[in-house]
C-alpha positions, 0 to 999 in steps of 0.5 A, a space after each residue: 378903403 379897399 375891399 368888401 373885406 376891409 371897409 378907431 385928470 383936473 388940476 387947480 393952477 392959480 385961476 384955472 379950473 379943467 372940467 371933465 366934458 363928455 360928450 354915433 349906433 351901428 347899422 350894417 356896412 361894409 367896404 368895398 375894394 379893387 379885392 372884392 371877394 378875394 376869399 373867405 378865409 385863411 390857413 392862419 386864421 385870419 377871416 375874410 369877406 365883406 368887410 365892415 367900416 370902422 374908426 377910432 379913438 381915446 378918453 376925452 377929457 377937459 381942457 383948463 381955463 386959462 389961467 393967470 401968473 402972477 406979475 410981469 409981461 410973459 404969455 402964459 402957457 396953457 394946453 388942452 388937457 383931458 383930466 390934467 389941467 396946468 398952466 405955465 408961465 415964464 415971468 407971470 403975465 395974465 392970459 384970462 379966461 380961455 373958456 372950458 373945453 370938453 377934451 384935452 391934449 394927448 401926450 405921455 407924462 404928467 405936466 406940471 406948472 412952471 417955466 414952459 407950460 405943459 409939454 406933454 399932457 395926459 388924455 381923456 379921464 381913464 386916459 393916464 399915459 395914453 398917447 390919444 386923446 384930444 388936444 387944444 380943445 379949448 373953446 368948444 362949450 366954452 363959457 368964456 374965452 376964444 369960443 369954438 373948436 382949437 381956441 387952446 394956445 400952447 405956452 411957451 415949451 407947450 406941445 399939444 399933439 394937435 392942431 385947432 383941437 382935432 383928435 390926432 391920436 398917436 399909435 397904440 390907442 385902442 379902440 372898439 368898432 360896432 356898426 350892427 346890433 345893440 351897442 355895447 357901450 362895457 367895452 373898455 376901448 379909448 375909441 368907438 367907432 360907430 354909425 353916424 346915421 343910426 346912433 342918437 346923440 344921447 348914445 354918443 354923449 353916454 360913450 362921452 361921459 365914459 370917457 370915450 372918443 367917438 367916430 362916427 360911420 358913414 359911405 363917402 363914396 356910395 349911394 345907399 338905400 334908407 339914409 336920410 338923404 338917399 333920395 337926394 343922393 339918388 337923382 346925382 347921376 349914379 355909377 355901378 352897383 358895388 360888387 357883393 353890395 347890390 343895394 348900393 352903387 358908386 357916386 360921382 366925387 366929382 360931382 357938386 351935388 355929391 360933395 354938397 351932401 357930404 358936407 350936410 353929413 359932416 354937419 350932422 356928425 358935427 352936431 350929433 357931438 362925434 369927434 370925428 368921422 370914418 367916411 367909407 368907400 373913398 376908392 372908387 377910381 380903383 374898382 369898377 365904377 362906371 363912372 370913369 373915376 381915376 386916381 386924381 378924382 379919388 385924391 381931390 375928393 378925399 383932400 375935400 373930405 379931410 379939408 371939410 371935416 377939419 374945418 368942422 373940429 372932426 378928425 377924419 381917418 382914411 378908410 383902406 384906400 392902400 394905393 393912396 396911402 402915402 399921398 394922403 397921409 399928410 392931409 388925414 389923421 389916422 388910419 383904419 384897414 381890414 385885413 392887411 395881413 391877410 393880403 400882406 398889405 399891411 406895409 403901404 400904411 407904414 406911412 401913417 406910423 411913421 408920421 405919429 398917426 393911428 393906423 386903427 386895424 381889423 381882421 376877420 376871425 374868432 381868435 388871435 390865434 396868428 395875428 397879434 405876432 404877425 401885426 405890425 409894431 404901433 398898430 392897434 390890430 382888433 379881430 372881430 366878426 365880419 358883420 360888425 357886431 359887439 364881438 371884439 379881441 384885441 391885441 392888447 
């Protein structure tokens, strides 16, 4: 995080059957930053003040059933895949029924059954050649099989772009992010990033069965007023009020209490079916938060947050948060800014790029105008109004 202005095909093998399984609304925010305030616009076009908090994602697809070779000792291949669902196998062999997911793995060609299994499968339905998607998907709903998150093996040659079934996208997925005013759910965008407190799960399981990535919104690091839990998150011992948000004040990361909480948020973001979570606000230690927080505080909570979600099936983007960019870029799996070009930051995220990860980006404005040339090769740079509403360009 880092400043008010910042804060994203079925097929039939043998015995294998991929079913396309579909399945968080806006609310004022904002993010805070050591740049609080910094100015308001610029010569260039890019807009500033305070920012609002985002994520992102692709189509969600089905992983396949397992299926079946026809004779022999080998282990058959089988990936999650969003709309393409193959399996291969080397000397037939008989996997069984792994179970039906509701997402399946990313990749950029089409796979095909035989020798190897699927190497690269396609994501989400609407999602052909997209890099995002969800991979090893292959127990969540299932009727049979592993049961659970990340069941989905890999056959031999198989490469399904994540771990245990979390959304890992890839640079150059879309996305969309709205966290005030009625959701328009038109916006042809792989991933929607929205509020995960103001959102009904119907809302998340209609972007779902459009075939959209949901990431749901919610502070990490702040006490804010009207939340389910702000009169729990209230009595943990408080720190400053953040500057430009007088309703809100820092949280102690530290604290036991704290981190117990963000775990029931995660449970939430769990059970309201998002797919993974943009947690806000993770910077304290760099801005003025009365709370002594420093730099090792601020990496061992977000190390807790990443390590939490992920136990959770969700994906986890890190907010902003530049000056930590490359020490935790290895634990989150994408990333998401606002404003870097306006504060000529955008190279500490290059790590994220670097690594295959989504750096999912925002600046402030009308237009275009200045933004999509100057944007950083691989990032998914949108422009949107600074309160978070419907508005949205991109650089497509």
């Amino acid at each position: 995080m880092n400043s008010i202005l910042r804060n994203a095909s079925a097929s039939l093998v043998s015995l294998g059957l991929a079913l396309t399984a579909v399945g968080c609304m806006p609310d004022q925010s904002h993010d805070i930053d050591p740049i609080l305030n910094r100015a308001n616009a610029s010569a260039a076009g890019f807009g500033s003040g305070q920012g609002g908090r985002a994520s992102a994602g692709t189509g969600r697809g089905a992983a396949g059933v397992g299926a079946t070779g026809a004779a022999g000792s080998s282990a058959i291949g089988v990936a999650g895949l969003g709309g393409v669902s193959t399996a291969g196998f080397s000397a037939g062999g008989v996997s069984g029924m792994q179970g039906i997911a509701d997402a399946g793995a990313a990749g950029n060609t089409v796979p095909t059954a035989g020798s190897g299994g699927p190497s690269n499968p396609i994501a989400g339905s609407r999602a052909s050649g997209n890099t995002g998607g969800m991979s090893g998907n292959a127990g969540a709903r299932a009727a049979a099989g592993n049961g659970g998150r990340g069941a989905v093996t890999a056959g031999a040659g198989g490469s399904p772009t994540s771990t245990g079934g979390i959304w890992m996208p890839k640079p150059g997925v879309t996305w969309q992010w709205q966290l005030t005013g009625t959701l328009d759910t038109s916006v042809d965008a792989q991933m929607y990033d929205i509020d995960l407190f103001s959102t009904p799960a119907a809302t998340i399981q209609t972007l779902h069965s459009a075939g959209r990535i949901v990431i749901c919104y919610f502070s990490a690091g702040s006490y804010e007023p009207g939340r389910p839990d702000s009169d729990a998150l209230s009595k943990t011992g408080l720190g400053s009020v953040l500057d430009g948000w007088p309703d809100e004040k820092w949280l102690d990361v530290r604290s036991t209490a704290v981190r117990d909480l963000m775990k029931a948020r995660l449970d939430t973001a769990k059970s309201k079916g998002c797919d993974g979570v943009e947690p806000d606000n993770v910077d304290g230690f760099d801005n003025d938060n009365g709370l002594g927080l420093t730099r090792q505080d601020a990496l061992d909570y977000d190390r807790f947050l990443a390590t939490e979600s992920h136990a959770r099936g969700l994906s986890i983007g890190l907010k902003n948060s530049l000056v930590l960019a490359s020490s935790l870029v290895s634990s989150f799996d994408w990333a998401l800014n606002e404003e870097c070009l306006q504060y000529d930051e955008c190279e500490d995220l290059e790590p994220f790029i670097a690594a295959g990860k989504a750096v999912f980006h925002c600046e402030y404005g009308k237009s275009t105008n200045g933004i999509c040339d100057s944007a950083p090769q691989g990032f998914s740079t949108i422009v949107k109004n600074l309160d978070l509403d419907a508005f949205r360009v991109a650089c497509e």
